[in-house]
C-alpha positions as CSV (number, residue, x, y, z in Angstrom):
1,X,-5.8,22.6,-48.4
2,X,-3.1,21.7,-45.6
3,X,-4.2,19.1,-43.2
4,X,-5.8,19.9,-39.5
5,X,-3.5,18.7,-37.0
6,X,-5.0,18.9,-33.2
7,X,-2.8,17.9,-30.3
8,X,-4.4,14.9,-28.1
9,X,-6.7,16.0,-25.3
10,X,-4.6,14.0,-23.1
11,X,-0.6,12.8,-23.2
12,X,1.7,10.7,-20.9
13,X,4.9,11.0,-20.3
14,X,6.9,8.3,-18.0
15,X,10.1,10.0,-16.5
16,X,12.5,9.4,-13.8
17,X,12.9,12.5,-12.2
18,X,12.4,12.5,-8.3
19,X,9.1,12.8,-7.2
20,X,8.4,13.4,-3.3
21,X,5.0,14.1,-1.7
22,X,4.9,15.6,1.3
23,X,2.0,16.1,4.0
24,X,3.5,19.1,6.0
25,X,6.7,17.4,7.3
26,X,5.8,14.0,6.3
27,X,6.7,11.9,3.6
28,X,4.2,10.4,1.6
29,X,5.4,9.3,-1.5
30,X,9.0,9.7,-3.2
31,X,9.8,7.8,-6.4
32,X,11.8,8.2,-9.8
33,X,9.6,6.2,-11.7
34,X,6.0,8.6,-12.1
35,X,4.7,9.2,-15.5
36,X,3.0,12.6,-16.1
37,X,0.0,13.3,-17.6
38,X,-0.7,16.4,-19.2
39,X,-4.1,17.6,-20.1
40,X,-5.3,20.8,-21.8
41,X,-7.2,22.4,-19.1
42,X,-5.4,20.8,-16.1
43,X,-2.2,21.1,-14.3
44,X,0.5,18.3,-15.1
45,X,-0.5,15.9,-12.4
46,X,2.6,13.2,-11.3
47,X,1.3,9.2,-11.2
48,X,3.3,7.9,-9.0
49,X,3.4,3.8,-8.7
50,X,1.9,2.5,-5.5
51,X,4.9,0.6,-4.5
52,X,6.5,4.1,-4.3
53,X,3.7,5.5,-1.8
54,X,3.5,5.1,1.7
55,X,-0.1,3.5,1.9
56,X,0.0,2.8,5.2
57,X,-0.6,6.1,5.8
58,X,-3.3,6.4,3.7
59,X,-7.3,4.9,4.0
60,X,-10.0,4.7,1.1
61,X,-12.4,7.5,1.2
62,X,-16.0,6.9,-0.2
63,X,-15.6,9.6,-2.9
64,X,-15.4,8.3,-6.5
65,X,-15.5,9.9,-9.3
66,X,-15.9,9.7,-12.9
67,X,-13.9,10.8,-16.0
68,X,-15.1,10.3,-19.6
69,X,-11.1,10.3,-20.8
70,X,-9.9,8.4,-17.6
71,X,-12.0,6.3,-16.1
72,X,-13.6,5.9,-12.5
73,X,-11.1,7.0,-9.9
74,X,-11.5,5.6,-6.3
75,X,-9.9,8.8,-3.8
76,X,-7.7,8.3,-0.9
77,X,-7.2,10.7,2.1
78,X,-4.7,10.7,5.0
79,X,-6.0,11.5,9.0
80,X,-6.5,15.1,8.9
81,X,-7.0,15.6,4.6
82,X,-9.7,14.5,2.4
83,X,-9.5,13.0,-0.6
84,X,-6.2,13.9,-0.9
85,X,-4.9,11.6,-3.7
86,X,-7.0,9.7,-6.1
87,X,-6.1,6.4,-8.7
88,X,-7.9,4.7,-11.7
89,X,-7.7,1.0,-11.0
90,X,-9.1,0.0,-14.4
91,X,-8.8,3.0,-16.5
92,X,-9.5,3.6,-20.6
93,X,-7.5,1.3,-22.7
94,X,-5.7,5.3,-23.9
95,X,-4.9,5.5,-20.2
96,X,-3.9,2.1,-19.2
97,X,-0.1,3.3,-17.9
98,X,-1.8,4.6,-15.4
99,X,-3.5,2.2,-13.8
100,X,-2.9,1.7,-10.2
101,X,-1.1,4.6,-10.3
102,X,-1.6,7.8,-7.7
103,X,-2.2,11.4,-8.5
104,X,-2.4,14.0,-5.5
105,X,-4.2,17.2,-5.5
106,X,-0.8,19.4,-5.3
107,X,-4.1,22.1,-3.4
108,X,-3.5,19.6,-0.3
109,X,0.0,18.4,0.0
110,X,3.4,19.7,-1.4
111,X,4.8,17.9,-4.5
112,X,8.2,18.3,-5.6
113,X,9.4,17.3,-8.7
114,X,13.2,17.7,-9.0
């Protein structure tokens, strides 16, 4: 009998395409270094490194949440949108390359990906 081969639940992979994130007119994050994480279920979602994300714009919201494959993730929201963007400070050992790292809900802000 052939083997079973089953594709991981989860995969990530680091690119250097251009990555913006943009609240209306305003620019919120833009970077070439975001690894993508792809997960059966779930669109692609873009990590983009802090150091590439304009956190002054940004304040901790009291939402967390919690991910069996991930992690807890602490949310972030800007003035006028909740929860907007989310990170896994300390995130599974499978998951570690994205520690630190922000995802935003693509439902809130406009995400380009060149």
């Amino acid at each position: 009998m052939a083997g079973h081969f089953t594709e991981p639940r989860m995969t990530l992979h680091p690119h250097n395409r251009r990555v913006r994130i943009l609240a209306g007119d305003t620019l919120v994050a833009d970077t070439r270094n975001a690894t993508e994480l792809r997960e059966h279920g779930y669109p692609q979602r873009q990590y983009v490194p802090r150091a590439d994300v304009d956190m002054s714009k940004l304040s901790i919201s009291s939402t967390v949440t919690h991910c069996p494959f991930k992690g807890d993730a602490i949310y972030y929201s800007l003035p006028d949108i909740a929860d907007v963007a989310w990170s896994y400070e300390r995130p599974n050992d499978e998951m570690a390359a994205i520690a630190g790292r922000l995802a935003f809900d693509e439902g809130k802000v406009t995400e380009q990906v060149e």
